[in-house]
C-alpha positions in Angstrom: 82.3 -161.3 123.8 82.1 -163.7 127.0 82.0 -167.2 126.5 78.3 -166.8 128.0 77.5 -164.9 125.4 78.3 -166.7 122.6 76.9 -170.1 124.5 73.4 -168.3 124.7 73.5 -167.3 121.2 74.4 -170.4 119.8 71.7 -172.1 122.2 68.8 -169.6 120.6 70.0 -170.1 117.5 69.9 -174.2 117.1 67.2 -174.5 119.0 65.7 -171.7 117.1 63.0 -169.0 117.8 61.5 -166.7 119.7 57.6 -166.9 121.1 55.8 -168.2 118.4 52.4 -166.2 117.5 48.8 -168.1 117.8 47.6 -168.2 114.0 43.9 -166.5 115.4 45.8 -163.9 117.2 43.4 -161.1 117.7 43.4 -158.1 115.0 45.3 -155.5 116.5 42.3 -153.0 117.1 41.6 -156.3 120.1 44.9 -156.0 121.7 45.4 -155.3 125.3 48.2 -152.6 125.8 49.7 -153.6 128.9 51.3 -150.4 128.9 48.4 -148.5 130.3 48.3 -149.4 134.3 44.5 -150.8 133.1 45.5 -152.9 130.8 42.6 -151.2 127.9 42.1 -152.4 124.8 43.5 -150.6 122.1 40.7 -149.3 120.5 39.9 -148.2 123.4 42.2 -145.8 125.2 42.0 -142.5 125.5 45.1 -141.5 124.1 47.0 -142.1 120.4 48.7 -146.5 120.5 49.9 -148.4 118.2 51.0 -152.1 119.4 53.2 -154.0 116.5 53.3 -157.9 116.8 56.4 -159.5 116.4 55.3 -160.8 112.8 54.3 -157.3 111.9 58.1 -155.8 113.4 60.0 -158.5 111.1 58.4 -157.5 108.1 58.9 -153.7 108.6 62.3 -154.6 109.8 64.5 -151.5 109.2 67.9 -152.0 110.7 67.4 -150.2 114.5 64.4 -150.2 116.5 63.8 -146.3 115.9 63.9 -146.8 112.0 61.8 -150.2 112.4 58.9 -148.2 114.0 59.1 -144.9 112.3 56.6 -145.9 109.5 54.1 -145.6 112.0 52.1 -142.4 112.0 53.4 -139.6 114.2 56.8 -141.5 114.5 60.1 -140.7 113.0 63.9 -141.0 113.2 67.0 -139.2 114.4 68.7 -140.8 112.1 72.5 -141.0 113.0 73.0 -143.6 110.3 72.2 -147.1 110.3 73.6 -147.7 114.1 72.2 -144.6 115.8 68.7 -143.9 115.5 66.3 -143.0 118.4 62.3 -142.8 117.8 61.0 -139.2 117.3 57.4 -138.7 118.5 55.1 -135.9 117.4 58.2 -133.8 116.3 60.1 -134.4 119.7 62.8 -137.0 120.8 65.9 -137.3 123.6 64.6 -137.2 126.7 61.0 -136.2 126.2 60.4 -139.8 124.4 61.1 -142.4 127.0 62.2 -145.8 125.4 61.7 -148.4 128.1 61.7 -152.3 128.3 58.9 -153.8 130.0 58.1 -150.6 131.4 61.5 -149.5 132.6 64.0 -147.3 131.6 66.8 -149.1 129.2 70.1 -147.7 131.3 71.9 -146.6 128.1 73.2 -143.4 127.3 71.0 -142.5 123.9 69.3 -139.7 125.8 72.5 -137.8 126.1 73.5 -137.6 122.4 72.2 -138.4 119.2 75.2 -140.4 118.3 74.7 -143.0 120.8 72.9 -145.9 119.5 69.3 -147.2 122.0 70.5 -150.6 123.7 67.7 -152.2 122.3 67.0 -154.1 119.1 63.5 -154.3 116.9 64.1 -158.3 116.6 64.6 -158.4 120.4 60.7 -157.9 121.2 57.6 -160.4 121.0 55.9 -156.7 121.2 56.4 -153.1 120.5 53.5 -150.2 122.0 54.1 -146.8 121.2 51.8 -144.0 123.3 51.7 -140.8 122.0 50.6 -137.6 124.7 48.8 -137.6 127.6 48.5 -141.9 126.7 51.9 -142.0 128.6 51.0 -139.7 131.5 51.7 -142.6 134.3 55.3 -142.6 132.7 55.8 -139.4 134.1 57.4 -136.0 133.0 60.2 -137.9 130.7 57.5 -139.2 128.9 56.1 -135.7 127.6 56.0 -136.6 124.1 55.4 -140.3 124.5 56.8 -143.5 125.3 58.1 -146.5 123.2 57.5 -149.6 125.5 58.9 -153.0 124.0 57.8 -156.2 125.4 60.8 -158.6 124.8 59.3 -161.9 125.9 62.6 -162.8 128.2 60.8 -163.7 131.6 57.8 -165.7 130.2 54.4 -164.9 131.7 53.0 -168.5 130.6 53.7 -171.8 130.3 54.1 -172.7 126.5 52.0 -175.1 124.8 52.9 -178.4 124.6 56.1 -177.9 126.5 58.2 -175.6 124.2 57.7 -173.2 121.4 60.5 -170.9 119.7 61.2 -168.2 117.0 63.9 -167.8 114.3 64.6 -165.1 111.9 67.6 -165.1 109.5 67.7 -162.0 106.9 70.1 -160.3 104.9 70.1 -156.5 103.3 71.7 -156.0 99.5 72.1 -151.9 100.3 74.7 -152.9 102.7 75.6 -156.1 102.3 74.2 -156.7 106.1 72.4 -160.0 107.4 70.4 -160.0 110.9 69.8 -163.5 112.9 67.5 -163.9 115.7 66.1 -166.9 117.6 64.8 -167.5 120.5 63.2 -170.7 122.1 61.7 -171.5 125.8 60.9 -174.9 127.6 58.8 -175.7 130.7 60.3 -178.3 133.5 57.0 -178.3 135.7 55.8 -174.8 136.8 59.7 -173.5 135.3 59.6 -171.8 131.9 63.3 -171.2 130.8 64.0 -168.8 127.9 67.2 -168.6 126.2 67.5 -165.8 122.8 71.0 -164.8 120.8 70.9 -162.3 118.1 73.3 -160.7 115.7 72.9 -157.9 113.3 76.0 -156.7 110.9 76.3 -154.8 108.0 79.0 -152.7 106.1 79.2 -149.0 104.6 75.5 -148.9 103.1 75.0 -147.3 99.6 73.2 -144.2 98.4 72.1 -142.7 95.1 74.7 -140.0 95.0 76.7 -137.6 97.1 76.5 -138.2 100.6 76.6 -134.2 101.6 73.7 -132.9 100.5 73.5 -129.9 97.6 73.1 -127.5 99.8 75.6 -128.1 102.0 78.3 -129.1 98.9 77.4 -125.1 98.1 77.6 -124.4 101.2 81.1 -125.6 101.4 82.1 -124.0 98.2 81.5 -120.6 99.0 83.1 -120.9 102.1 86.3 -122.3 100.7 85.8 -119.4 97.6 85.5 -116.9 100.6 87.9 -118.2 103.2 85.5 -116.8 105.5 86.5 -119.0 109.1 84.7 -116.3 111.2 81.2 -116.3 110.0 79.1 -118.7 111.9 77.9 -121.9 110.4 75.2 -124.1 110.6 75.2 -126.9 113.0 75.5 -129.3 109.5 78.6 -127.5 108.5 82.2 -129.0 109.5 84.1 -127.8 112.0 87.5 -127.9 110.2 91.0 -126.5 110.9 92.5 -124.1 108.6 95.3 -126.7 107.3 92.0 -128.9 105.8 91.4 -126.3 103.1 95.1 -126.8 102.2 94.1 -130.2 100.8 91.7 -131.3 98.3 89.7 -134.5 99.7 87.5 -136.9 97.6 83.7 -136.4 98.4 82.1 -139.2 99.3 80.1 -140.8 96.4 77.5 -143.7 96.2 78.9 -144.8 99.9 78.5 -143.6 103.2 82.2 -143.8 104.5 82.2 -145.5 108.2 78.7 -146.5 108.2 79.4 -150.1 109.0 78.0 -151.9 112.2 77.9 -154.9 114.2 75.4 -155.7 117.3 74.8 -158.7 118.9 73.4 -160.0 122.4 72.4 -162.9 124.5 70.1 -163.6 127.1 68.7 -166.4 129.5 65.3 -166.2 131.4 63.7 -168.2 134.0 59.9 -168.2 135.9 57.6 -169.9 137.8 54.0 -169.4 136.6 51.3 -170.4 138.2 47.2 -170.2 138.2 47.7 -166.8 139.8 50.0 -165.4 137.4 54.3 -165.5 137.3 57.6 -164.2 138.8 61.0 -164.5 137.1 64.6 -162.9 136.5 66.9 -162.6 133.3 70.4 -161.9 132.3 71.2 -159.8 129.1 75.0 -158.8 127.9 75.0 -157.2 124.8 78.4 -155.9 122.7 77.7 -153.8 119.4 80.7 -151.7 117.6 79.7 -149.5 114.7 81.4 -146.0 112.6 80.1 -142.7 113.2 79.5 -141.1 109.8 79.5 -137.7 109.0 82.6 -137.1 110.7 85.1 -137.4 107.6 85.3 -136.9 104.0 85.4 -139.9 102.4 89.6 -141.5 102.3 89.4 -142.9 99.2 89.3 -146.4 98.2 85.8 -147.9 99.8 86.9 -150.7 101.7 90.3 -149.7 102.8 89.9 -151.3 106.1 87.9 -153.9 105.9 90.5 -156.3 105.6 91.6 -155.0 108.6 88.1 -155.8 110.0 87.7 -159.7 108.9 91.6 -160.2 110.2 90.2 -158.8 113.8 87.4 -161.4 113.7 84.8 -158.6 114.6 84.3 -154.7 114.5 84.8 -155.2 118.7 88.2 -156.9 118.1 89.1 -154.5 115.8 88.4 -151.8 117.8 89.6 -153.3 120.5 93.3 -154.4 119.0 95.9 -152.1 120.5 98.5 -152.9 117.3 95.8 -152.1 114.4 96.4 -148.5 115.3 100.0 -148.1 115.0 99.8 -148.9 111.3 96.1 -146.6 110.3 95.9 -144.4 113.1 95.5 -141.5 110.8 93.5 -142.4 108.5 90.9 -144.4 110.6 87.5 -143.0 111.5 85.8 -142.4 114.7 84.6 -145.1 116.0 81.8 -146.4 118.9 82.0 -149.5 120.9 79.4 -150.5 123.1 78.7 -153.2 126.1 76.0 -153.7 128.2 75.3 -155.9 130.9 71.7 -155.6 132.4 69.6 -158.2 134.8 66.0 -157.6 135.3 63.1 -159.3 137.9 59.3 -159.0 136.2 56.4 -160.2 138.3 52.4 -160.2 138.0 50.6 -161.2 140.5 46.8 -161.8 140.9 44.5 -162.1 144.2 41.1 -163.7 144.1 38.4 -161.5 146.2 41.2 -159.0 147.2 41.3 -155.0 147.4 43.9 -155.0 145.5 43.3 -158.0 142.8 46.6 -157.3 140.9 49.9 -156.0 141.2 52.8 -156.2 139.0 56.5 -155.3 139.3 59.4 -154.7 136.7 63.2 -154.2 138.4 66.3 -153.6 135.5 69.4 -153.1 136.6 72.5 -152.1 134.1 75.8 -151.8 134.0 76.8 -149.5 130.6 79.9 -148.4 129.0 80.6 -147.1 125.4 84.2 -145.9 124.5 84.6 -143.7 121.4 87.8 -144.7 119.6 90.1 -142.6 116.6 92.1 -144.3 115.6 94.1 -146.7 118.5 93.0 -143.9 120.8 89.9 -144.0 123.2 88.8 -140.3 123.0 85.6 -140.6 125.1 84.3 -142.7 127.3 80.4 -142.9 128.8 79.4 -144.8 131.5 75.9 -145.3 133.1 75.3 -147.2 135.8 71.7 -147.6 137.7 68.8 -149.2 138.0 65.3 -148.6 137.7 61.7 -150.0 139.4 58.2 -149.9 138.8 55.2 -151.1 141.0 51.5 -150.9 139.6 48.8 -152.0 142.2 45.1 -152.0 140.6 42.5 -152.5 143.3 39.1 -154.1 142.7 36.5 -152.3 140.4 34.1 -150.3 142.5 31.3 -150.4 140.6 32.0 -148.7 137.4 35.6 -147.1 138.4 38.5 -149.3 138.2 42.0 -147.8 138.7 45.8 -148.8 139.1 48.0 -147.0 141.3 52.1 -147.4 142.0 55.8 -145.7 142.3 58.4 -145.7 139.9 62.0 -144.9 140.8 65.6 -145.0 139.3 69.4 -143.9 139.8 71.8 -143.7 137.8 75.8 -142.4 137.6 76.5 -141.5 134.2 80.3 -140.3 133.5 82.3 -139.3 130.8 86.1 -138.8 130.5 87.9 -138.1 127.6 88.2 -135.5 124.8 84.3 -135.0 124.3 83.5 -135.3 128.0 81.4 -132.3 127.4 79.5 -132.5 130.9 81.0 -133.7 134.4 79.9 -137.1 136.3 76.4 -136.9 137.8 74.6 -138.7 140.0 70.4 -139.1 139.2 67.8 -139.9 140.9 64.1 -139.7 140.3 61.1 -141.1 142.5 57.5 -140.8 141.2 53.7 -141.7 142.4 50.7 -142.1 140.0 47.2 -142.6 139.8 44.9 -143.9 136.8 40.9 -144.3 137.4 38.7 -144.7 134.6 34.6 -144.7 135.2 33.1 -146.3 132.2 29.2 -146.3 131.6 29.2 -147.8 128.5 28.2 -145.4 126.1 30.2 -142.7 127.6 33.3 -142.3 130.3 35.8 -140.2 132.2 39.4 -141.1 132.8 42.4 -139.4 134.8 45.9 -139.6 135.7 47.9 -138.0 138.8 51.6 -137.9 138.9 53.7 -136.8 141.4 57.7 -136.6 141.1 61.0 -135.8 143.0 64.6 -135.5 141.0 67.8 -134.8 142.1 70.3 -133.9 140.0 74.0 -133.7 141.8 77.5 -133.3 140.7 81.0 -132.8 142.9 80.1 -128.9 143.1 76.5 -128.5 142.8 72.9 -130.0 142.6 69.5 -129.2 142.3 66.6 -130.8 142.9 62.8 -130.5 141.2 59.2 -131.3 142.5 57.0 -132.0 139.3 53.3 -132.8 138.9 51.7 -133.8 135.9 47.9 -134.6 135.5 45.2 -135.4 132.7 41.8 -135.5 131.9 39.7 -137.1 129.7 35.7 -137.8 128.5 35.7 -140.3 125.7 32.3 -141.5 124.2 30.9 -144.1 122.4 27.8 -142.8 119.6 27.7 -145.9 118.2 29.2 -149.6 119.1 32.0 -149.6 116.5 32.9 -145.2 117.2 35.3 -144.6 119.8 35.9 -140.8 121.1 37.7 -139.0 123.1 38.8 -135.4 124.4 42.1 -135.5 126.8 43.4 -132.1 128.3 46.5 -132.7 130.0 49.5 -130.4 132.5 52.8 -131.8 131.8 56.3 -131.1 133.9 59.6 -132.0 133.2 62.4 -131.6 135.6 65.8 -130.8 133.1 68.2 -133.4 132.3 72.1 -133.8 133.6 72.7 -132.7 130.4 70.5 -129.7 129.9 72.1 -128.3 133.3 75.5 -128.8 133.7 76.9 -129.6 129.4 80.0 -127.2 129.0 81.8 -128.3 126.5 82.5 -129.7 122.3 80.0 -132.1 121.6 81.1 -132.9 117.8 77.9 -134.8 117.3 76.0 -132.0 116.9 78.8 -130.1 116.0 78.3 -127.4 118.8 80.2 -125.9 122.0 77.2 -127.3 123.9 76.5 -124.9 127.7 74.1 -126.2 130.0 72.2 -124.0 132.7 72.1 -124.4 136.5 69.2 -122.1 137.2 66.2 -124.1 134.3 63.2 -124.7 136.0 61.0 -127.4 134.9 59.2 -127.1 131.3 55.2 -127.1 131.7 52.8 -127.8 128.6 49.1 -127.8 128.6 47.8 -130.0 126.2 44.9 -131.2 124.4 44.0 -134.2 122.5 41.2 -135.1 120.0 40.9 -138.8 119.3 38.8 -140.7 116.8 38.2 -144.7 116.2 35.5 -146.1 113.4 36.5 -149.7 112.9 33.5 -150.7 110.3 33.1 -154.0 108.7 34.7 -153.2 105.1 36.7 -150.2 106.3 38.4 -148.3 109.5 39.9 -144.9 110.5 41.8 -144.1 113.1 43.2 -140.0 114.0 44.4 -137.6 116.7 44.4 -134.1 116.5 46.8 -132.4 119.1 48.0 -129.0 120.6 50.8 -128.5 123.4 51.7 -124.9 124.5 54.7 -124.7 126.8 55.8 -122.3 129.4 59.2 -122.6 129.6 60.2 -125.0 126.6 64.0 -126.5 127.0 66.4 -126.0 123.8 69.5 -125.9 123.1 69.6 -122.2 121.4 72.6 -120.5 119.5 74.6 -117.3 120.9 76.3 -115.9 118.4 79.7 -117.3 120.3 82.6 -119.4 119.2 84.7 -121.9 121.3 87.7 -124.3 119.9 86.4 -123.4 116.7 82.6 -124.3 117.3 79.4 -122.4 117.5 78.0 -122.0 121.1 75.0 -123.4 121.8 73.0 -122.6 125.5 70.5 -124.4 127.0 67.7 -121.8 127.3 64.3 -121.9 128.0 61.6 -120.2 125.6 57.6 -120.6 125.8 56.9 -122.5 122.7 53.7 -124.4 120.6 53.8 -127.6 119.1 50.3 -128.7 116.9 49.4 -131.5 114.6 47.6 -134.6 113.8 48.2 -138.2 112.9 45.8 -140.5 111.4 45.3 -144.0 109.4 42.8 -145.6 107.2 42.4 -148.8 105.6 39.7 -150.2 103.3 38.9 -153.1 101.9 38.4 -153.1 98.5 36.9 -157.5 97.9 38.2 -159.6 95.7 39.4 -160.6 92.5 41.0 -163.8 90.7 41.0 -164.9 93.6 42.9 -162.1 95.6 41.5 -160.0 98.2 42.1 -156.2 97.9 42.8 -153.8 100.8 44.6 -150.5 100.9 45.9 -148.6 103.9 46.4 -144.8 103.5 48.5 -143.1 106.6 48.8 -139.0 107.1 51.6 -137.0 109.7 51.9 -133.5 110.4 53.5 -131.4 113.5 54.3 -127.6 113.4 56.7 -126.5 115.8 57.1 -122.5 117.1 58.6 -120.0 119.7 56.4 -118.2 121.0 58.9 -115.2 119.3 57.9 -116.6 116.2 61.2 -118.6 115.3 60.6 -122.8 114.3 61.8 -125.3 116.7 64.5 -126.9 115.1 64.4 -130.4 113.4 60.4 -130.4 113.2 59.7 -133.1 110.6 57.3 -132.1 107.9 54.1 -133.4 106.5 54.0 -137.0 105.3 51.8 -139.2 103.3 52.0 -143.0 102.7 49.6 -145.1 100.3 49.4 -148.5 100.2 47.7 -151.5 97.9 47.7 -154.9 98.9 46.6 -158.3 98.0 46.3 -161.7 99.8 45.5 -164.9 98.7 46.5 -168.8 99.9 49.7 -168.9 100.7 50.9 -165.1 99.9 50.5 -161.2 100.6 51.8 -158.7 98.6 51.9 -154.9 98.9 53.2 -151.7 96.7 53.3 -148.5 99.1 54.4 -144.9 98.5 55.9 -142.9 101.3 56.0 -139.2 100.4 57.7 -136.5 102.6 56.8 -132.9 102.1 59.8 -130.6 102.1 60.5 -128.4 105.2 61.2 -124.9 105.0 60.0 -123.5 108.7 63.3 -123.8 109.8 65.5 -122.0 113.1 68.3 -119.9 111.9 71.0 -122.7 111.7 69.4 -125.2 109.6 69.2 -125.5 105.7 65.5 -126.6 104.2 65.5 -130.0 103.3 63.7 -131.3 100.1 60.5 -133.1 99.5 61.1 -137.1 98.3 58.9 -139.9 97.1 60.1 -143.9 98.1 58.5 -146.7 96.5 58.3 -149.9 98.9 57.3 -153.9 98.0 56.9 -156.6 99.7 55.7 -160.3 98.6 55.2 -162.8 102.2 55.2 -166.7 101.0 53.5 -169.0 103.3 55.0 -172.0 101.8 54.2 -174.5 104.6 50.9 -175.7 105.4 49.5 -175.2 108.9 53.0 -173.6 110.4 53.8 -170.3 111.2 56.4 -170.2 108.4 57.0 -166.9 106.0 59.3 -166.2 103.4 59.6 -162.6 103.2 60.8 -160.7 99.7 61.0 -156.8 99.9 62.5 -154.3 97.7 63.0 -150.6 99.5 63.1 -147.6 97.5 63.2 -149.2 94.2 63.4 -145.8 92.4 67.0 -144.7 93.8 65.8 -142.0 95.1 67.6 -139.4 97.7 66.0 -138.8 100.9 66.9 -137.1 104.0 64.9 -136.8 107.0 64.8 -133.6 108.7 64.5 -134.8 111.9 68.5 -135.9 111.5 71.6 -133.8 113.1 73.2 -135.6 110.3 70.9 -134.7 107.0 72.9 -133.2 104.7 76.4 -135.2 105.4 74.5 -138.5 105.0 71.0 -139.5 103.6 68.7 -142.7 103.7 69.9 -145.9 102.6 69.8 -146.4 98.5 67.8 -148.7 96.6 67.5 -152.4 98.5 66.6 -155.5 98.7 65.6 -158.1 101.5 65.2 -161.9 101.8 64.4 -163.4 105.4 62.8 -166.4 106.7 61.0 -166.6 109.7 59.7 -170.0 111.3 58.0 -169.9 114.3 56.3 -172.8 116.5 
């Protein structure tokens, strides 16, 4: 780690937090989501939002940003393990879920496999707004299925209250022995507001309930090695193993998930001038993190055989990193990933009194990525990504009742990969899009629409292509009664094929296929519709979406019956295919008792997922059900939930089902300190020990969800 690094850190983390939260901060339903180009209130958009505060993200804190989020209706997890998790929206994920920071892209390389971790932490962002379906339309084609925006706070857009104000967190995780730190603090010298934020999150091999492979697959296995059956095709959760591995008996892992172990950390610095007509600033993030991929081994025996090996190296990077720590383990050590990022970005929003166009604001981030995939002393792989990527939203001046926002958005990028899984040649990206929003707004009743308009070009050494795209949406949204909110969205959706999705030819172990790509796709088109419903009454609320997508021309990656260097193929294929569900949330309140006031909070998910030959999309996640009970009074807050996951059986043809499972969740938040913003938050996850997998994971049955656990963190903020 540089030396500015570690100065940044230990600046953030002495002079403590992040941007401290005004104690009558608006309910969430009152929330601005400055996502949307109109900046509408949540309760208001057209679409499906969630917005999470930063108080709300550090007591849902779950490890990564996608597994922090994913308890929100409608979201889920790839799951990769603890390091490698991207958000899955309405049953789709990769590049049809853009995750973006202040609006732009992140310049990372988790679109391109699921093994490769998002560049972005939960405890990094003041905010978090999540848009599902035709919501993120003005994010373009990339954002068919939605967009995860977080607002990380590092350019500040106002001048703090009595000169500074801050944000620390300090946490630690008994499933995996992990801690997290965060802080963050900023300062004003004049019209100046300087920002400064360090962070670290560690952890080691994280405990389960019982075998790490799941039963299935342990069978699975079994009557393979009963049958010594090597030509038969296998599922993509099945090993690819050489003939000599049979030979040898190895230990399953048990009650550990072998190579699971992590460390992140980052630093940044932020300056701006803000002024009565709004602010303009620049930041610098570097960011190192170095964690195992699981699921590529059999457990090697004695847990902990290396991590001596790690505390001598200082960190997992150093250890990674140390050219002699091979000579002595290179054949025993697993696969690992090290990361580092470098990444400036320039945010501005400006205002005009009286102008025709009263507004405009700007978000520039520029990257510089590389990830190097290590066995033993070896670098197998490595990924880079370099690029950069703009926005530009104008909003004019309301015209009676029609306001509207209009801009560009543009990136480029090179991404590379050399090495033993460069499974797709260097390619140059780059993307240039237009959009419209107008909304007309009568009161009781409205109309909204979106226009976008893109170009992509897609080149390598020996061939390109290049797509025109369109995508457009419509809505009417009404409002029977002042606290009833509805709306009816129809949308046309194009996405121009990834680097990926074209030109992959080769192993790709992380999903355990020979992965081809196609030259000749043509853009994927869905015609959607959306049903969504508000009621925020005084003693009770319910929020809900009802949704249907048909596409012409869906992109998957599809099985051929083929094998290559011991690997099933996989082709990148295009099939017309239907995707339908709904999302929804209610919470009540139930008054009061010895002194306690009761509310509960009751959350339903559900997405279907077909060919239009009648096979299932593969890794649809099923239906799922939370309840939840909790109680407030002076200084604490306590909830008990239930999360309950159906089991999925609608399966393609190479997964296994996965089963139902049931966790049980509390949480007690002391507010020990009179008139501060201070919280001492208690949690206990899945206190029943129970196993769970999540469908949605290339990984399910070699590794399921953390065991039972237990949290402790403080959080001050001023």
């Amino acid at each position: 780690m540089s030396a500015l690094k570690y100065g940044v850190c230990i600046a953030a983390l002495l002079s403590a937090p992040a941007l401290a939260q005004n104690s009558d901060e608006p309910v969430v339903d009152r929330i601005i989501v400055t996502s949307s180009p109109l900046q509408v209130l949540a309760d208001e958009i057209v679409g499906s939002v969630d917005v999470l505060t930063a108080d709300h993200i550090e007591e849902n804190l779950s490890g990564s940003l996608a597994d922090t989020i994913a308890h929100e209706p409608g979201v889920t997890t790839t799951y990769f393990g603890p390091a490698a998790s991207r958000p899955v929206l309405r049953g789709l994920g990769a590049d049809r879920v853009r995750v973006l920071v202040n609006g732009v892209g992140l310049v990372d390389a988790s679109t391109a496999s699921p093994d490769h971790a998002v560049s972005s932490e939960a405890l990094e962002a003041e905010r978090v707004e999540i848009l599902r379906g035709p919501a993120a339309i003005a994010y373009g084609g990339g954002a068919i299925g939605g967009v995860v925006n977080v607002i990380d706070g590092r350019i500040p857009e106002r001048l703090p209250e009595e000169g500074m104000e801050g944000r620390f967190y300090a946490g630690s995780t008994s499933v995996d022995e992990g801690y997290q730190f965060a802080g963050r603090s900023r300062f004003s010298v004049g019209n100046f507001v300087f920002h400064v934020e360090g962070l670290q999150r560690a952890s080691e091999n994280y405990d389960i309930p019982g075998y790490a492979e799941s039963a299935r697959q342990r069978a699975l296995e079994a009557e393979e090695h009963h049958d010594d059956d090597h030509d038969e095709l296998q599922p993509l959760t099945a090993f690819a193993e050489d003939d000599d591995h049979h030979d040898e008996e190895e230990e399953e892992a048990f009650g550990t998930v072998p190579n699971s172990d992590l460390e992140f950390t980052s630093g940044s610095a932020g300056v701006s001038f803000v002024g009565d007509w709004g602010f303009i600033g620049l930041s610098y993030r570097t960011s190192d993190s170095a964690y195992g991929l699981p699921g590529h081994a059999h457990g090697h025996g004695e847990e902990g055989e290396h991590e001596d090996d790690h505390d001598d190296a200082g960190s997992l990077i150093a250890f990674a990193e140390d050219d002699d720590h091979g000579d002595e383990h290179a054949e025993e050590a697993d696969p690992r990933l090290v990361m580092t990022q470098n990444r400036w970005d320039a945010r501005g929003d400006i205002r005009f009194e009286g102008a025709l166009i009263e507004r405009v604001r700007f978000s520039l981030g520029t990257g510089d990525y590389r990830h190097s995939e290590i066995e033993g002393d070896e670098i197998a792989t490595t990924f880079t990504n370099d690029g950069w990527e703009g926005r530009l939203e104008l909003r004019h001046r309301p015209i009676g009742d029609l306001e509207g926002a209009f801009g560009i958005q543009t990136f480029s990028r090179d991404f590379a990969a050399i090495g033993a899984e460069a499974y797709i040649v260097p390619v140059d990206t780059s993307d240039f899009g237009v959009f419209l929003v107008e909304r007309f707004d009568r009161g009781d009743w409205g109309l909204e629409g979106g226009l976008r308009f893109e170009n992509r070009d897609v080149d390598t050494a020996t061939a390109s292509r290049s797509f025109q795209t369109a995508s457009g949406s419509a809505a009417v949204f009404f409002r029977p009664q002042p606290d009833i909110f509805l709306a009816v969205t129809g949308a046309l959706s194009e996405r121009a094929p990834t680097d990926v999705e074209l030109f992959a030819n080769g192993a790709h172990l992380a999903t355990r296929a020979f992965e081809v790509g196609d030259i000749n796709l043509s853009p994927e088109l869905a015609a959607s519709i959306d049903l969504t419903a508000r009621i925020d009454r005084s003693d009770w609320s319910l929020e809900g979406a009802l949704f249907y997508a048909d596409y012409d021309g869906f992109i998957g990656l599809f099985p051929t019956g083929a094998e290559m260097e011991e690997l099933p193929v996989f082709q990148y294929a295009q099939q017309d295919a239907r995707l339908w569900g709904f999302e929804a949330r209610a919470e009540r309140e139930f008054g009061s008792a010895s002194g306690w006031d009761f509310r509960g909070e009751v959350t339903a998910e559900y997405v279907r997922g077909e060919l239009d030959n009648g096979n299932n999309l593969p890794r649809i996640p099923p239906l799922g059900l939370s309840a939840m009970i909790e109680a407030e009074r002076d200084i604490a807050t306590a909830h008990l939930e239930v999360v309950w996951s159906a089991e999925q059986n609608d399966i393609a043809s190479f997964e296994l089902p996965t089963d139902s499972y049931a966790l049980v969740n509390a949480q007690l938040v002391l507010r020990p300190v009179e008139d501060q913003d201070v919280r001492l938050i208690l949690e206990a996850r899945n206190l029943t020990d129970e196993e769970a997998r999540l469908h949605t994971s290339f990984l399910k049955d070699l590794l399921p969800l953390p065991g039972r656990n237990f949290r402790a963190a403080l959080s001050v903020a001023f």
